[in-house]
MIDOSE-1310 file (N, C-alpha, C; in nm, 2 decimals, decimal comma, always signed):
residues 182
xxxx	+4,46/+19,06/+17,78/+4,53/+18,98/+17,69/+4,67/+18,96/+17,75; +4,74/+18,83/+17,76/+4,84/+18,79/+17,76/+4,92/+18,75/+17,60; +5,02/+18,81/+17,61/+5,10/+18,75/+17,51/+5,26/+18,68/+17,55; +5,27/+18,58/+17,46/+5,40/+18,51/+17,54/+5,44/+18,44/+17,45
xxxx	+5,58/+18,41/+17,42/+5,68/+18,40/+17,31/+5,70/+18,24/+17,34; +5,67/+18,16/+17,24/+5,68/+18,01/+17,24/+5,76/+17,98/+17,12; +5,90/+17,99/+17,04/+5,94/+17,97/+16,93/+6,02/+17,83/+16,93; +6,05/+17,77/+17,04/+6,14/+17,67/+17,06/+6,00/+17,53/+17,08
xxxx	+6,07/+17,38/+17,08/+6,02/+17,27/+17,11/+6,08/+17,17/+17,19; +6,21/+17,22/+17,27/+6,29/+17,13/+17,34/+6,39/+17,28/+17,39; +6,48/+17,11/+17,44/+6,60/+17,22/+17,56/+6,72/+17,30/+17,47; +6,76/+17,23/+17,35/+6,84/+17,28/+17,25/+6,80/+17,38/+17,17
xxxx	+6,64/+17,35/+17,14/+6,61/+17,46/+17,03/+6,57/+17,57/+17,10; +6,56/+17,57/+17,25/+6,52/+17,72/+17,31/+6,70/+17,78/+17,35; +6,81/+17,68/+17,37/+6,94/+17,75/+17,38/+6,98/+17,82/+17,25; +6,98/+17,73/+17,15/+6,98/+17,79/+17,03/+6,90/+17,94/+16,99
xxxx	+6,75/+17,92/+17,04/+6,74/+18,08/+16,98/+6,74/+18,16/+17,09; +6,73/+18,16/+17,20/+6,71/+18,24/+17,31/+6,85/+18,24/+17,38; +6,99/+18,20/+17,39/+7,09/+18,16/+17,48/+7,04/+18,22/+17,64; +6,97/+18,16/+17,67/+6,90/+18,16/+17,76/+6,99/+18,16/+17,91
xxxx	+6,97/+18,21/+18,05/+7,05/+18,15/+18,15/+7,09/+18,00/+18,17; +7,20/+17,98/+18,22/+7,22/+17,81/+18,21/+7,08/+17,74/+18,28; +7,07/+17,84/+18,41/+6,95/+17,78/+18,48/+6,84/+17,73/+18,41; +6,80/+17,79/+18,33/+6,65/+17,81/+18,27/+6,63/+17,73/+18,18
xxxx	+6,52/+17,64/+18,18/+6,50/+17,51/+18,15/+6,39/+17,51/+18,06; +6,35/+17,45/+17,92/+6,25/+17,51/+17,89/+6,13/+17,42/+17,93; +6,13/+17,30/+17,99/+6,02/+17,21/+18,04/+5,95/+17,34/+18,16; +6,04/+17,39/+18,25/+6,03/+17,48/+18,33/+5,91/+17,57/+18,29
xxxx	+5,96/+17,63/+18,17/+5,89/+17,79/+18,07/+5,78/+17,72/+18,04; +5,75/+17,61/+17,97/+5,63/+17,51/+17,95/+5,55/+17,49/+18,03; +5,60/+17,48/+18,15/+5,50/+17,43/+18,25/+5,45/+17,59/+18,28; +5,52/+17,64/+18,29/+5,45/+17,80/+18,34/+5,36/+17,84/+18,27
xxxx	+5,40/+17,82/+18,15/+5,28/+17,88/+18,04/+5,17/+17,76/+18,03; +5,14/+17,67/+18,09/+5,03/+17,57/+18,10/+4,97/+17,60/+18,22; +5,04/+17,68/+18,36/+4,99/+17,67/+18,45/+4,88/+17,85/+18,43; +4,96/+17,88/+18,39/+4,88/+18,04/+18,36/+4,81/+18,02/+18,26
xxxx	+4,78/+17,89/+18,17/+4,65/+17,94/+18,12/+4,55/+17,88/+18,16; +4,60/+17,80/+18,27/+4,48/+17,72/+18,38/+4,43/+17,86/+18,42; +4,50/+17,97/+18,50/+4,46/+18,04/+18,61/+4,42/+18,17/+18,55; +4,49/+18,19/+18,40/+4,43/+18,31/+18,30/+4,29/+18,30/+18,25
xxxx	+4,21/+18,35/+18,31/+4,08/+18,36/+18,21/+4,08/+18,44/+18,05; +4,18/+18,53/+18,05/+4,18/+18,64/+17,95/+4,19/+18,53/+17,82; +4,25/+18,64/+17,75/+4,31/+18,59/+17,62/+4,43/+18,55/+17,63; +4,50/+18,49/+17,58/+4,63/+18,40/+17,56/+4,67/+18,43/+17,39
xxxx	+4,78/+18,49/+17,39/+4,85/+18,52/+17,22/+4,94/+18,45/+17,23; +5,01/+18,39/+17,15/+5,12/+18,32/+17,15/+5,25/+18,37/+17,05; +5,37/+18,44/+17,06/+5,40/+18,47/+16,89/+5,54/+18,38/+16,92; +5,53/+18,33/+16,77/+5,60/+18,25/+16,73/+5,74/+18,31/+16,66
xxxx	+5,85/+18,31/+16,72/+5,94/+18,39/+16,59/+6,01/+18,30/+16,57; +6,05/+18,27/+16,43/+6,08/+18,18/+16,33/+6,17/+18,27/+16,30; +6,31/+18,16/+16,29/+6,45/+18,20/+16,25/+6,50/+18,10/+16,12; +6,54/+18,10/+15,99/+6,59/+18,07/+15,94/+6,70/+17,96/+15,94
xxxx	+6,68/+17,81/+15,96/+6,79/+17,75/+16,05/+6,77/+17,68/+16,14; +6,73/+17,74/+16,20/+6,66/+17,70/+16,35/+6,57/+17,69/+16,41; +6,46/+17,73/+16,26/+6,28/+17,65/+16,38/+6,21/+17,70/+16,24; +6,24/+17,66/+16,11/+6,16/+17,72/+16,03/+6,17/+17,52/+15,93
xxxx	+6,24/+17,46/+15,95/+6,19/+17,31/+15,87/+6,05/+17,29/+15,93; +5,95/+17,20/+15,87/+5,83/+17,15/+15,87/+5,82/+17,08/+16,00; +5,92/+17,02/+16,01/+5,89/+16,92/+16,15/+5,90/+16,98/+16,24; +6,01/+17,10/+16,25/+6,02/+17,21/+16,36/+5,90/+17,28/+16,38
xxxx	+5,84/+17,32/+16,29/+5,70/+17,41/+16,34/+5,61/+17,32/+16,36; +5,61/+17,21/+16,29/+5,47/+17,09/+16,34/+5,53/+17,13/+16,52; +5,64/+17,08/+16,59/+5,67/+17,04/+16,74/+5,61/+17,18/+16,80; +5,65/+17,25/+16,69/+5,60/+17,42/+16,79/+5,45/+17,43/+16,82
xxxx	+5,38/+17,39/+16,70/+5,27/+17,43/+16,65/+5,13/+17,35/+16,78; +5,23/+17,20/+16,78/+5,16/+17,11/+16,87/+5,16/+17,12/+17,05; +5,29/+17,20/+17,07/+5,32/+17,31/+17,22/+5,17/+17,38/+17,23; +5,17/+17,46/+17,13/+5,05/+17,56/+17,11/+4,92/+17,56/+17,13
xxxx	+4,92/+17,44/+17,01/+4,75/+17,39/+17,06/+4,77/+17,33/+17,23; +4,82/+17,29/+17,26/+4,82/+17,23/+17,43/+4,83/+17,36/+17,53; +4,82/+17,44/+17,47/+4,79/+17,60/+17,55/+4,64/+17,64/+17,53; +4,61/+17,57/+17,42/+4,45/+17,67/+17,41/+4,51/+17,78/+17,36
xxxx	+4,61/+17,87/+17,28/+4,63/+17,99/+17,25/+4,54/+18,05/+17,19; +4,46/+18,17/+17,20/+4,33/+18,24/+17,17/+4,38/+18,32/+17,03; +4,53/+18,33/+17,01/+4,55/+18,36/+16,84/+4,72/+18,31/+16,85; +4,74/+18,32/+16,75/+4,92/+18,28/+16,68/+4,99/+18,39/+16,60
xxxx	+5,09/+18,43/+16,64/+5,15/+18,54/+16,59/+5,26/+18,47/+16,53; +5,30/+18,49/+16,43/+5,42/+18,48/+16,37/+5,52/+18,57/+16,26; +5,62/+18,58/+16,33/+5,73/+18,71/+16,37/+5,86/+18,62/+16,31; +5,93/+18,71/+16,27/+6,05/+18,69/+16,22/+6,17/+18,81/+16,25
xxxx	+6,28/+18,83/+16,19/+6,33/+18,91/+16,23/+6,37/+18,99/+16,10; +6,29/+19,15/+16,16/+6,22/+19,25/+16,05/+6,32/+19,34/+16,05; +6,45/+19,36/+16,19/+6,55/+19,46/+16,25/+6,64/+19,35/+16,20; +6,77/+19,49/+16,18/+6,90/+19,40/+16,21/+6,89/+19,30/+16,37
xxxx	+6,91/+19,17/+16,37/+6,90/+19,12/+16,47/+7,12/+19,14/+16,55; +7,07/+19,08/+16,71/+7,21/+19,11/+16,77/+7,32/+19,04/+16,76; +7,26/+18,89/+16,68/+7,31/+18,80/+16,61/+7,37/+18,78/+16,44; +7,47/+18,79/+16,45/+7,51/+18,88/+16,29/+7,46/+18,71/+16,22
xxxx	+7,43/+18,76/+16,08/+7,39/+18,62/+16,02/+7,27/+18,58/+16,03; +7,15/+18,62/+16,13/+7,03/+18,57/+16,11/+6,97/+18,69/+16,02; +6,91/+18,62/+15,95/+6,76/+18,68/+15,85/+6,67/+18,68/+15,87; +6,60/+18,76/+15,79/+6,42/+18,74/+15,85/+6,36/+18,61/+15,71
xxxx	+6,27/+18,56/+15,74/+6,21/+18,47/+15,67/+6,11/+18,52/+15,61; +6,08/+18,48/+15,47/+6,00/+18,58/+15,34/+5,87/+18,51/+15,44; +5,79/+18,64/+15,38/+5,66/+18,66/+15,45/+5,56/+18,54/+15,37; +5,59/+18,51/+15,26/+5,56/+18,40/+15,18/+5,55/+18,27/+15,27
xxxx	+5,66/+18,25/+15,32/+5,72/+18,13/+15,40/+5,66/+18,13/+15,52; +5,61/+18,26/+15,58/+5,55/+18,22/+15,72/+5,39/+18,22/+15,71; +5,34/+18,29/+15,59/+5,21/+18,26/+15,57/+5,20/+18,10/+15,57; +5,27/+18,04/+15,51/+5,30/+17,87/+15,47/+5,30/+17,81/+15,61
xxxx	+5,39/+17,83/+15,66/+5,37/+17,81/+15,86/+5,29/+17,82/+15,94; +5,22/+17,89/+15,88/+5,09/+17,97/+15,98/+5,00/+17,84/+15,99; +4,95/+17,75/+15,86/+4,90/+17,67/+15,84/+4,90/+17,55/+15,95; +5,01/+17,54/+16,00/+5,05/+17,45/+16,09/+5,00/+17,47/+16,24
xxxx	+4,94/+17,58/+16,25/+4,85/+17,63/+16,40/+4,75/+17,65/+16,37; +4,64/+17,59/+16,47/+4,52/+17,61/+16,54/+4,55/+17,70/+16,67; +4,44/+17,80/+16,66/+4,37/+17,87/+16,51/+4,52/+17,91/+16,42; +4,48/+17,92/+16,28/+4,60/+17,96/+16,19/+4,69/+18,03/+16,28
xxxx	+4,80/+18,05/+16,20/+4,89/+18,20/+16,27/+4,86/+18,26/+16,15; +4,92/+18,41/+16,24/+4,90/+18,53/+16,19/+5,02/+18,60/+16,15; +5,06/+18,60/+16,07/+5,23/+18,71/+16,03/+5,23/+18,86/+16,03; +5,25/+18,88/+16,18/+5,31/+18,95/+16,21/+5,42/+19,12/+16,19
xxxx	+5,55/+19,03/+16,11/+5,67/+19,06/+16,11/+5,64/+19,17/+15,99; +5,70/+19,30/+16,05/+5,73/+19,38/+16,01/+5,60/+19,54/+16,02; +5,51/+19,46/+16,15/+5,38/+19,56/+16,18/+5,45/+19,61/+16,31; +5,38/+19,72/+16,38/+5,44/+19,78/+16,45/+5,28/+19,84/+16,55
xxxx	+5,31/+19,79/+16,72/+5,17/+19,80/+16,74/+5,17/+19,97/+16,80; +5,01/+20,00/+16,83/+5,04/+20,12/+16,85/+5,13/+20,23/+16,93; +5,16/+20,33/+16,93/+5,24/+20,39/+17,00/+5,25/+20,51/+17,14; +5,34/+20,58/+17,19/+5,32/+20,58/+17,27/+5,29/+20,77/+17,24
xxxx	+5,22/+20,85/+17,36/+5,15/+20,99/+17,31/+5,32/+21,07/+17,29; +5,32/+21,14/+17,21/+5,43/+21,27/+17,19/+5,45/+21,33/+17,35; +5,37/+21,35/+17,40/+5,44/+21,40/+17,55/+5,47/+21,36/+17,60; +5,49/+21,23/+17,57/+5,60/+21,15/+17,70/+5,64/+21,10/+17,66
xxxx	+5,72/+21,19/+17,54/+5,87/+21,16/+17,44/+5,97/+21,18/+17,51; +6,07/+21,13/+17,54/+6,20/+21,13/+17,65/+6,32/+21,05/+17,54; +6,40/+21,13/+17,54/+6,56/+21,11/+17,44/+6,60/+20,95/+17,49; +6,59/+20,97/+17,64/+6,65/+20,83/+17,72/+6,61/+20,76/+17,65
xxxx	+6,45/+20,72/+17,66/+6,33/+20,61/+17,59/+6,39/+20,57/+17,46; +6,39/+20,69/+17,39/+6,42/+20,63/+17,24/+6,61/+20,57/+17,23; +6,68/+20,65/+17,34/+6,79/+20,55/+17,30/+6,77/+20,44/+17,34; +6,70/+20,41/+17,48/+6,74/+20,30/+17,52/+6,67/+20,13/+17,45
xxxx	+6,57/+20,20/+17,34/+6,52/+20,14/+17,25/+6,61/+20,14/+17,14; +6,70/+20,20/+17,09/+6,79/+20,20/+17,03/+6,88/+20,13/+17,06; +6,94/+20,11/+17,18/+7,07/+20,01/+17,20/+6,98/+19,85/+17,22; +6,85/+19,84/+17,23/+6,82/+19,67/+17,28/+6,79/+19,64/+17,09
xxxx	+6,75/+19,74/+17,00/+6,74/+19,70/+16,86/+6,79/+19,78/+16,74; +6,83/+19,78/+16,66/+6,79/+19,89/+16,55/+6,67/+19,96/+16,52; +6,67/+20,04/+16,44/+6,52/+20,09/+16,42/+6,49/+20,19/+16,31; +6,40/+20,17/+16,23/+6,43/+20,27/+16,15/+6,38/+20,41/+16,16
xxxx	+6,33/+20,52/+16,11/+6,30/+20,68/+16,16/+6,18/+20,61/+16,16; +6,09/+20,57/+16,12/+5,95/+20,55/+16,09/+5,92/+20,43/+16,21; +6,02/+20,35/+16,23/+5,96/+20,27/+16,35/+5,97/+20,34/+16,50; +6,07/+20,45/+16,51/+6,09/+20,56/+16,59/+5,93/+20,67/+16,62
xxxx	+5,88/+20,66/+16,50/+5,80/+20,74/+16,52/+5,68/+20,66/+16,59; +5,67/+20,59/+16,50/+5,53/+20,45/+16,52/+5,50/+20,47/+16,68; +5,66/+20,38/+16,73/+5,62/+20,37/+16,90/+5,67/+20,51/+16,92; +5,68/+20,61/+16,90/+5,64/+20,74/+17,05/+5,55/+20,81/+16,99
xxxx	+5,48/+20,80/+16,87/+5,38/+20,92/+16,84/+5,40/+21,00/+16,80; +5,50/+20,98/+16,70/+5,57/+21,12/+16,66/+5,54/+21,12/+16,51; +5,55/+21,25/+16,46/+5,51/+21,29/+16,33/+5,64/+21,24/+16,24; +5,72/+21,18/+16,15/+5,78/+21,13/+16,07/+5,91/+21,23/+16,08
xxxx	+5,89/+21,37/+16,01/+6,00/+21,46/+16,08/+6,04/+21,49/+16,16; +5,92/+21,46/+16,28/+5,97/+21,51/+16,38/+6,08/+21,38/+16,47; +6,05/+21,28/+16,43/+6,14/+21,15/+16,46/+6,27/+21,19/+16,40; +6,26/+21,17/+16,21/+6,35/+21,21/+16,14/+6,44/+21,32/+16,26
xxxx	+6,42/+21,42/+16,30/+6,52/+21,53/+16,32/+6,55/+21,50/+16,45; +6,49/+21,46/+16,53/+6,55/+21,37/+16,68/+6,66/+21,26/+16,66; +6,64/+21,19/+16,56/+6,73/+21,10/+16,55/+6,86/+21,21/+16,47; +6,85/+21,28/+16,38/+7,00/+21,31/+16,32/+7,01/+21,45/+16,47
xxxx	+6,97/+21,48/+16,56/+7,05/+21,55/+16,63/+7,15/+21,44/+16,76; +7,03/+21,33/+16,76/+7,15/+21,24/+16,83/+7,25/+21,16/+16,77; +7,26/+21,14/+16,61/+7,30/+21,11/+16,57/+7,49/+21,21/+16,54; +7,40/+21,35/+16,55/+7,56/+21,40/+16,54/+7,58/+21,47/+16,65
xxxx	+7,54/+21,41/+16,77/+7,56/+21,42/+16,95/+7,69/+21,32/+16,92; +7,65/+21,22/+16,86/+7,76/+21,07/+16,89/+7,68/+20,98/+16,95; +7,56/+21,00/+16,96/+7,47/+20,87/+17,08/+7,41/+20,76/+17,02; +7,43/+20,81/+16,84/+7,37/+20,67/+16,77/+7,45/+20,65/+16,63
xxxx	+7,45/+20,59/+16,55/+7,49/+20,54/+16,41/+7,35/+20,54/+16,35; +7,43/+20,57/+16,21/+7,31/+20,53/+16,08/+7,39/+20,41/+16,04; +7,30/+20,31/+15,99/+7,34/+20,15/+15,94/+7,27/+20,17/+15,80; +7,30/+20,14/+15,71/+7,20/+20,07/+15,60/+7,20/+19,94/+15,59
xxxx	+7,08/+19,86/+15,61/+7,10/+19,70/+15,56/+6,98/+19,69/+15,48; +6,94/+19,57/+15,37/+6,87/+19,54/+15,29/+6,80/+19,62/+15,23; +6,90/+19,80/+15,19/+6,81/+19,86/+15,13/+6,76/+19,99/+15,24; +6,77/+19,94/+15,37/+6,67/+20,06/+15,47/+6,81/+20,09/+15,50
xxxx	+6,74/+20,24/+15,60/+6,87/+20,28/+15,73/+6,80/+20,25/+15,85; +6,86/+20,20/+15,92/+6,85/+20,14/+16,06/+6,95/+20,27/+16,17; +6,89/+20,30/+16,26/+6,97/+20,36/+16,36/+6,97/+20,30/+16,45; +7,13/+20,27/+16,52/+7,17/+20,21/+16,62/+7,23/+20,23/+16,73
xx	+7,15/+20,22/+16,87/+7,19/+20,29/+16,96/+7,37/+20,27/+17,06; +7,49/+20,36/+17,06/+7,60/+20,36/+17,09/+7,61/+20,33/+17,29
């Protein structure tokens, strides 16, 4: 299985969500992902993350939705943003709203946002790993656990010893606590 992030339909709406290198073009990203599914025999996933704003109007997902089918995508994932994102001001989009979206891809899409895929074994739990997954996101104790394999306390008590090291913050947003890597 290949998976590969298609949320954009032009050159503005991939600056807009991705601020991407000046270089990088998204006709360029298109064509790559059309040439690899010539030479991919596997599966092809596609996930879609849908931002509030900026790719969540009807016309915007029809443009996305119509990229997609011209891939042959073998499923459709659609993702929102479930973490504090690095961009203050974006939301995640009600799960209501992207089931509604999903409609707009062959085969449907799938929602995604807020599942966590399997994780990684307890013995090749490493402090570095989980901060340095802490500083690219927030995260909450339970998403901590998910990806390394860890038992809920035993996350729980890793995180408040680095937390009163100084190597991370506790955040609350929407209700949860988020820990955030310093």
């Amino acid at each position: 299985v290949v998976k590969a992030t298609l949320s954009a339909w032009d050159q503005a709406s991939f600056e807009a969500l991705t601020r991407p290198h000046p270089a990088l073009r998204f006709e360029g990203l298109l064509e790559g992902l059309r040439e690899l599914r010539k030479i991919h025999t596997g599966a092809l996933w596609l996930e879609i993350f849908i931002v509030p704003g900026l790719n969540d109007a009807p016309a915007q997902v029809q443009r996305i939705a119509e990229l997609a089918a011209s891939l042959k995508a073998d499923r459709i994932h659609l993702n929102t943003a479930v973490r504090p994102a690095a961009e203050p001001g974006v939301r995640a989009l009600a799960v209501e709203e992207l089931q509604r979206l999903g409609a707009f891809f062959r085969p449907p899409g799938e929602v995604i946002a807020g599942s966590l895929s399997g994780g990684q074994p307890a013995a090749a739990l490493d402090r570095e790993r989980i901060m340095a997954m802490l500083r690219r996101r927030p995260c909450t104790a339970l998403d901590v656990s998910r990806s390394f394999g860890l038992e809920p306390a035993v996350a729980t008590k890793l995180l408040d010893e680095l937390k009163h090291a100084g190597r991370i913050r506790l955040e609350k947003r929407a209700g949860e606590f988020f820990y955030r890597g310093l």
